[in-house]
C-alpha positions, 0 to 999 in steps of 0.5 A: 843535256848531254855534250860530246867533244870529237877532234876533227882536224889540226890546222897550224897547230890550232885544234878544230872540235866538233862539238854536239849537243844532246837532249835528255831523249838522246836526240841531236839538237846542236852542232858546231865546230870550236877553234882552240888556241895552240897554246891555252886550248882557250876557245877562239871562235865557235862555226857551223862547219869543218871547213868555216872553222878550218877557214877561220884558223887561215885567215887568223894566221894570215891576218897576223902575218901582215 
């Protein structure tokens, strides 16, 4: 199995990859979104689209602001 790492956006500093998974025929078999933290680049949550990951980092921030 092969796996692809793309940047698809930075929101407030936290970088949203997408991330796709690749069987031995070279065919698509996953795809999701991963969060990475600003500061470790650790992942903090995996989603299914863009703009849950983007949402994610939103209400993390958010969250902490309250």
């Amino acid at each position: 199995m092969r796996t692809t790492r793309t940047a698809e956006s930075v929101v407030l500093g936290y970088r949203v990859e997408r991330v796709e998974e690749y069987d031995a025929t070279g065919m698509l078999c996953a795809m999701r979104h991963d969060v990475l933290c600003p500061q470790t680049g650790a992942v903090l949550a995996t989603l299914e689209s863009l703009r849950a990951a983007e949402r994610y980092v939103l209400a993390r921030e958010l969250g902490e602001a309250a």
